[in-house]
C-alpha positions in Angstrom: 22.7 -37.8 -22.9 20.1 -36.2 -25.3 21.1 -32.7 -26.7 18.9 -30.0 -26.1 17.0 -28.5 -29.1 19.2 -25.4 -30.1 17.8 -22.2 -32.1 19.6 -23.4 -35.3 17.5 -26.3 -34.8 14.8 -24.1 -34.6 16.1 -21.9 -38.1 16.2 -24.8 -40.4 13.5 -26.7 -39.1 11.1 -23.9 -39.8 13.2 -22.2 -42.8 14.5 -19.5 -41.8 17.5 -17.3 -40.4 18.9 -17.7 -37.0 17.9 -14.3 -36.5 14.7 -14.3 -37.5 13.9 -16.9 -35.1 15.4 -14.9 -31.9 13.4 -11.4 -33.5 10.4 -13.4 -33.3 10.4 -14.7 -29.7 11.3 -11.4 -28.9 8.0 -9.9 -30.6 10.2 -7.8 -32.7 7.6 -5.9 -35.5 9.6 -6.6 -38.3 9.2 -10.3 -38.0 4.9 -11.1 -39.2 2.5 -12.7 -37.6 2.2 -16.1 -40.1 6.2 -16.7 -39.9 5.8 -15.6 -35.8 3.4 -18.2 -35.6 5.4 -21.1 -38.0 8.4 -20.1 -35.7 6.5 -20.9 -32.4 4.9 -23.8 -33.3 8.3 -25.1 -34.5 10.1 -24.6 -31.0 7.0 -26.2 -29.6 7.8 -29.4 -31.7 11.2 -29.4 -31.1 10.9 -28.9 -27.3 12.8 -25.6 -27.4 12.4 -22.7 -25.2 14.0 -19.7 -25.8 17.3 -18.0 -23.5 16.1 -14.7 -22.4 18.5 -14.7 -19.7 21.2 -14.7 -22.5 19.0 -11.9 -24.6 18.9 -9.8 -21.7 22.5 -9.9 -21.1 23.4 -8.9 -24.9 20.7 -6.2 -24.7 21.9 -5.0 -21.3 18.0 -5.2 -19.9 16.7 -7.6 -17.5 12.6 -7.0 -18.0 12.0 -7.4 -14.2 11.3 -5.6 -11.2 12.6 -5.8 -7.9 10.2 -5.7 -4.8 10.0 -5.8 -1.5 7.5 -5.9 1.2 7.4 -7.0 5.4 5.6 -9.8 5.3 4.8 -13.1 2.4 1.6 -14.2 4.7 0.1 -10.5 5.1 -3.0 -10.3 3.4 -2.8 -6.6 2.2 0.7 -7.0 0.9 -0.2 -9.9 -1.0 -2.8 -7.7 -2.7 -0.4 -5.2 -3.7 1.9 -7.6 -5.4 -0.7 -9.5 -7.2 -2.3 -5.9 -8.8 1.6 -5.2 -9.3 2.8 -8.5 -10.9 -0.6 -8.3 -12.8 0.1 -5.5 -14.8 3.7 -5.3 -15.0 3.4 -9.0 -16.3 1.0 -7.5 -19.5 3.4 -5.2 -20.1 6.6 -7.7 -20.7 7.9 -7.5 -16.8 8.3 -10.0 -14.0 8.8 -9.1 -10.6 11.7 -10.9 -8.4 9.7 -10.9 -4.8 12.0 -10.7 -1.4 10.8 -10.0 2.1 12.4 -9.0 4.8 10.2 -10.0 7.8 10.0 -6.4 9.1 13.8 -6.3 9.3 15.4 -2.8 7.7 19.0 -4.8 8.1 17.5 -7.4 5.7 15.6 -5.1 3.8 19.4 -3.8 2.8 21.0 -6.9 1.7 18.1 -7.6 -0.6 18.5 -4.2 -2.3 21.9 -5.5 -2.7 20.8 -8.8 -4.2 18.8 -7.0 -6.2 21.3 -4.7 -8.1 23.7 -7.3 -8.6 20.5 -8.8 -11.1 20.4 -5.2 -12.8 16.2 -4.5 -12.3 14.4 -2.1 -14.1 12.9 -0.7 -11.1 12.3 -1.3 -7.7 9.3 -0.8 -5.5 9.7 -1.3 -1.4 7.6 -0.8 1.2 7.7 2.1 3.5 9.9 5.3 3.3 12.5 4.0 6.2 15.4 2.2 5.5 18.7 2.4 6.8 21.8 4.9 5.7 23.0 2.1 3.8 20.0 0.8 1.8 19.2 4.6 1.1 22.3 5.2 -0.7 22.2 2.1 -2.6 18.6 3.1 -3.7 19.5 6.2 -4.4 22.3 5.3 -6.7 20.6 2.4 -8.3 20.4 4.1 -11.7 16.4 3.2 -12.6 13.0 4.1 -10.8 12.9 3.6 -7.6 9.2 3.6 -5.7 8.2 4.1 -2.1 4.9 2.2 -1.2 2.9 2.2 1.8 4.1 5.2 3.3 4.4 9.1 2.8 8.6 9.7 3.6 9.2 13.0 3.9 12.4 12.9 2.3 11.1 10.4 -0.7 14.5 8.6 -2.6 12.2 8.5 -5.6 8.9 8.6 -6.0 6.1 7.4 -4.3 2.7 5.6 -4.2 1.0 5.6 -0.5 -0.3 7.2 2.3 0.2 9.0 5.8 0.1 6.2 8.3 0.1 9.0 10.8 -2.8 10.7 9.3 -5.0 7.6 8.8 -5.6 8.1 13.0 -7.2 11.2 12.9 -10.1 9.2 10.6 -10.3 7.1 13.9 -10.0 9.5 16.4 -12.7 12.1 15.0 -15.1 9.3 15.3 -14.6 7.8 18.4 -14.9 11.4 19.9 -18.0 12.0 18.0 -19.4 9.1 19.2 -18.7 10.3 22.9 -15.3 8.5 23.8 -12.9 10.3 25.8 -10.8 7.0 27.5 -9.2 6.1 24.4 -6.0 3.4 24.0 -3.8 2.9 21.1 -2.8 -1.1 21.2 0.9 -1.7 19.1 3.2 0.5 17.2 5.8 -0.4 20.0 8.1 -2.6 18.3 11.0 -1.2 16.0 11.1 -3.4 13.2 6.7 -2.2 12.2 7.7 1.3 11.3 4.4 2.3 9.5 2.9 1.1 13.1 5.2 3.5 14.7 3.7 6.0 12.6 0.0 5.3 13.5 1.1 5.1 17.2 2.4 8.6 16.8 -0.7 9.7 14.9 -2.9 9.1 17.5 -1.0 10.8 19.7 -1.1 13.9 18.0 -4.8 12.9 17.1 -5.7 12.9 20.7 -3.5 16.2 21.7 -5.7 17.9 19.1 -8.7 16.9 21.3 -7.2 17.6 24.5 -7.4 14.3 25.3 -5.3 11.7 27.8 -2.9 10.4 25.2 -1.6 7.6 27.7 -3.2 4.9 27.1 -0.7 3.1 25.2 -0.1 -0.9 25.2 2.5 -2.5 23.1 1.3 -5.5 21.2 5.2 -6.8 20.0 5.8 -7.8 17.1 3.6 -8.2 14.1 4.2 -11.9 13.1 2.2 -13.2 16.1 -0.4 -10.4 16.1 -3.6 -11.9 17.2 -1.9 -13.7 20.4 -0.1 -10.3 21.0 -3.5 -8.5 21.0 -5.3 -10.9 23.2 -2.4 -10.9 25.8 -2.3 -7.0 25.0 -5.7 -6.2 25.6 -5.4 -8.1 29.4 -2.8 -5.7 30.1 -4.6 -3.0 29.2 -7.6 -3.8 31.4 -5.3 -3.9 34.2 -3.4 -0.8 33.9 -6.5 1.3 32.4 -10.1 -0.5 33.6 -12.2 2.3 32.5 -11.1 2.6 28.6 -14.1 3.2 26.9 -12.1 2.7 23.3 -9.8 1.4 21.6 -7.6 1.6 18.4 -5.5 -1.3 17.3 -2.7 -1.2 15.0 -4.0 -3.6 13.1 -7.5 -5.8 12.6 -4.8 -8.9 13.1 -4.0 -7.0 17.4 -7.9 -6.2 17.0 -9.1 -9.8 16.6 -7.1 -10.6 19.5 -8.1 -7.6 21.6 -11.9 -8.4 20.7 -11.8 -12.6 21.3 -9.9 -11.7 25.1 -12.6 -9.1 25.7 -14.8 -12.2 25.3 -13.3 -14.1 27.6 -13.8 -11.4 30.0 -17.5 -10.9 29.2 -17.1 -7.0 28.5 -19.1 -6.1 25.7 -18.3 -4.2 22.6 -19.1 -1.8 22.0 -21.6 -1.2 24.4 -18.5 -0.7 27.6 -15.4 -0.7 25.0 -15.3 0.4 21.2 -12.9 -1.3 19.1 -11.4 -0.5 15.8 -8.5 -1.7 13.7 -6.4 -1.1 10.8 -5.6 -2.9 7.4 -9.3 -3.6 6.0 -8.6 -7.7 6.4 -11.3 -10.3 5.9 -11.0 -11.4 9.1 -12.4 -7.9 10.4 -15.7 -9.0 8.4 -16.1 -12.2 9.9 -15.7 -11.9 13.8 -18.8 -11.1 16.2 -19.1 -7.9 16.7 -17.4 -7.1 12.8 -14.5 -4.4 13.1 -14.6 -0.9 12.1 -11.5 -0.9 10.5 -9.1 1.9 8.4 -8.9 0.8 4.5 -5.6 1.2 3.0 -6.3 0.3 -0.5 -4.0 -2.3 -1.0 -5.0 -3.4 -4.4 -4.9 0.0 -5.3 -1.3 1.1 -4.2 0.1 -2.3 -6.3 -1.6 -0.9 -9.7 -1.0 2.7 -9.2 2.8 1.9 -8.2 2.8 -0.4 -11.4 1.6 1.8 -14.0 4.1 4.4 -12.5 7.0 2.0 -13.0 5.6 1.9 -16.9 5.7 5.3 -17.1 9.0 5.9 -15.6 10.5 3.3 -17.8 9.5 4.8 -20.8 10.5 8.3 -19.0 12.7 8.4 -16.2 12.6 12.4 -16.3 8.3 12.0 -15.7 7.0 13.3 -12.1 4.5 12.3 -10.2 3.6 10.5 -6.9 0.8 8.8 -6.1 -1.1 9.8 -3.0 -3.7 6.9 -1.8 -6.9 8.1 0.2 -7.5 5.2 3.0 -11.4 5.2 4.3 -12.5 4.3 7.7 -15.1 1.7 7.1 -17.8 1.5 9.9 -18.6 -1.8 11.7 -20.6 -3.2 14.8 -17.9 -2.4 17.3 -18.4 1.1 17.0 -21.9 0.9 17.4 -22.3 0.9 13.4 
C-alpha cells in the first residue's frame, strides 16, 4: 500500500523547515507570500493535504461553530445558515450543522455532541430548551447565541425577534381592514415553541381589541404543514362558519388553509382573509399570493455571525441583536 505524502515530504521537496511548511498552511505572517506560494504548490504535487485536525488539537482550538436549528428542509432556516456559514467561512470558521426536528430532548444531546468537539461558539434556535441543555450552554465556556427568538432570560446573547409581537403587525391590519371574526390556525403542538409564541401573541393581540380570542385550530405538527392546514382549515369552517379572517402560523398551514378553501369555493379574501408567517416563496406563487409576516431570515444568520466574530475576538463585548420582521401585503388581504 502506497504511503501517504507526509509534511517532511513536503519540507525537503520544497526546501525548507518542517515548520515553515505547517506556519504556511496555517497563514502564519511570518512565513511570505513567494515561499507560501512554493510551499502550496509543492503539497499540490505531492498529493498532500494538511492535518488541521491535529493543529487544532496542539493549539487547543477547533475553528468551527456549532449550530442548531428545527428543521434541514425549512426554507427560512436554510437562509440563516447559508448567510452564517458564509461569513463565518471568510473569516477561517466552519460550522458543524445538527437538527433536532423540533425536538428540545434532541436539541440537548446535540449540545452534548457538540462540546465533546470543543466549538468556538454555538448558535441555536429559539430561547427554550430544557434544564439540562440550559446548563450545558451556560457552562460551555465560549459564545453562546440565541436566534430566532427574544428569551426573556437570554443564556447569552441573542440575535432575533418577538414571535409574540410579530401578531400584533397582523392583527392591527386585519382590524383596520374591518375584521372582527378572526382565527389563529397552529401553535398547538409542543415541540414548534416560537409557534406557541405567535399563538399567544394573537391572543393578547386580540384582547387588546376586545375581540373573540376563540377562534383557535391546531394545525399539528410542523413537518406536514400544508396537509395539516388544509385538514385544519375544514375544521375550522365547521366549528366557526362565519370567520371572516384568518392567521396561520406559517405560509407552509396557509397554503394549505388557502388550496382547501378552494375546494370549498369560498373566496379570499372577499368572505375570508388569509395571512401567514415565514416570508416563503411559496406565499408568492399561490392564487390569491399571501400576505405574509417577514422574519428576515438572511438577516438573523449574518447578524448572528458577525456577532460570533466579535465575541471571539472579545468575549467581554455586549450586544444583542434585535431583528425588525415586516408584514408584507398580498392579494388575500385585499392588497
Amino acid at each position: 500500500m502506497k504511503r501517504s505524502p507526509t509534511m517532511k515530504d513536503v519540507a525537503r521537496e520544497a526546501g525548507v523547515s518542517v515548520m515553515t511548511v505547517s506556519r504556511a498552511f496555517k497563514d502564519d505572517a511570518s512565513v511570505g507570500e513567494k515561499t507560501r506560494e512554493k510551499i502550496r504548490k509543492t503539497a499540490d504535487g505531492l498529493g498532500y493535504v494538511f492535518d488541521i485536525t491535529a493543529a487544532n488539537l496542539r493549539s487547543q482550538r477547533s475553528d468551527f461553530v456549532a449550530v442548531t436549528i428545527p428543521s434541514l428542509n425549512n426554507a427560512n432556516f436554510a437562509a440563516t445558515v447559508v448567510a452564517l456559514t458564509t461569513k463565518l467561512s471568510d473569516a477561517g470558521y466552519q460550522v458543524l450543522l445538527g437538527h433536532s426536528n423540533y425536538d428540545m430532548e434532541k436539541e440537548e444531546a446535540l449540545i452534548r455532541q457538540f462540546l465533546r468537539r470543543r466549538p468556538e461558539a454555538i448558535v441555536v434556535t429559539g430561547g427554550h430548551h430544557t434544564d439540562a441543555a440550559r446548563k450545558l450552554l451556560s457552562e460551555s465556556g465560549g459564545p453562546v447565541i440565541e436566534s430566532w427568538d427574544a428569551p426573556p432570560d437570554p443564556i447569552g446573547h441573542v440575535v432575533g425577534f418577538s414571535n409574540a409581537a410579530t401578531m400584533d403587525l397582523v392583527v392591527d391590519h386585519l382590524v383596520s381592514l374591518g375584521r372582527r371574526k378572526i382565527a389563529f390556525m397552529g401553535g398547538d403542538a409542543d415541540s414548534d415553541t416560537r409557534g406557541r409564541d405567535r399563538r399567544a401573541g394573537f391572543l393578547a393581540a386580540m384582547a387588546r381589541h376586545g375581540l373573540d380570542p376563540h377562534r383557535l385550530v391546531g394545525s399539528g405538527a410542523p413537518q406536514k404543514a400544508m396537509q395539516e392546514g388544509a385538514e385544519a382549515m375544514g375544521r375550522l369552517l365547521e366549528a366557526h362558519p362565519a370567520t371572516d379572517a384568518l392567521i396561520c402560523v406559517s405560509d407552509l398551514e396557509g397554503f394549505g388553509a388557502l388550496s382547501e378553501c378552494q375546494r370549498r369555493g369560498i373566496k379570499v379574501p372577499d368572505q375570508i382573509a388569509m395571512a401567514g408567517f415565514g416570508a416563503y416563496d411559496i406565499s408568492e406563487v399561490c392564487v390569491p399570493n399571501l400576505t405574509t409576516v417577514d422574519p428576515m431570515p438572511t438577516k438573523i444568520g449574518e447578524n448572528a455571525a458577525d456577532l460570533v466574530l466579535q465575541l471571539l475576538k472579545d468575549p467581554t463585548a455586549k450586544g444583542n441583536v434585535m431583528i425588525t420582521p415586516t408584514l408584507r401585503l398580498a392579494q388575500s388581504t385585499g392588497a
